[in-house]
Residue, then its C-alpha position, 0 to 999 in steps of 0.5 A: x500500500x502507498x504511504x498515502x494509504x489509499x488504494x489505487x483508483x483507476x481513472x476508469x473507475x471515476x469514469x465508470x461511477x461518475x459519467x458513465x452511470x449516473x447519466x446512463x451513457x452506454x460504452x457504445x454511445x461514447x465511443x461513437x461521441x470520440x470517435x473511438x472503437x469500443x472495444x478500445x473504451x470497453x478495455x478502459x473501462x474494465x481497467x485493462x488500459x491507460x489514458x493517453x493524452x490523446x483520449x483525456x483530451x477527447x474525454x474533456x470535450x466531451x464531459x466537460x472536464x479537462x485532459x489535466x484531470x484525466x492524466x493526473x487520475x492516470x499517474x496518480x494510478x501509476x505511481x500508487x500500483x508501482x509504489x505497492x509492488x516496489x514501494x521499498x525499492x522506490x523509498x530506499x533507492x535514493x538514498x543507497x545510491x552512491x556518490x559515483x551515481x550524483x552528477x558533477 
């Protein structure tokens, strides 16, 4: 678990529980507004895919929201899953690091 003790939390998830449901938008009918395969989005969705910056910009036209709130969720995702699968590695490797690896 990260240090900030919070579970990852996928940017599909947010997707999923914030726009997709409550409006009762199907993956077909946003994927046809993106102009995207849904195959593609059905990956998203299912968490099996990432957010690029290509679709956050696509996704914040669309919901009125902005590519900045989709890749920082994205990141924020990244960063948690390799901090629980390598935290001690991530916290421990600065400072193990010798002066020969410090640049001049």
């Amino acid at each position: 678990m990260s240090k900030s003790k919070m579970r990852p939390v996928h940017p599909a998830e947010i997707h999923k529980e914030e726009f997709l449901e409550p409006p009762g938008i199907t993956i077909a009918v946003l994927a046809r507004s993106l102009n995207e395969q849904a195959c593609d989005l059905s990956d998203l969705v299912m968490q099996k895919g990432s957010v690029s910056p290509e679709l956050a910009n696509k996704r914040s036209i669309y919901l009125k929201t902005s590519p900045g709130f989709w890749l920082n969720l994205q990141s924020t995702d990244d960063l948690r899953k390799a901090e629980s699968e390598h935290g001690h590695r991530l916290e421990t490797g600065s400072s193990q690091r010798g002066t020969a690896d410090r640049p001049r």
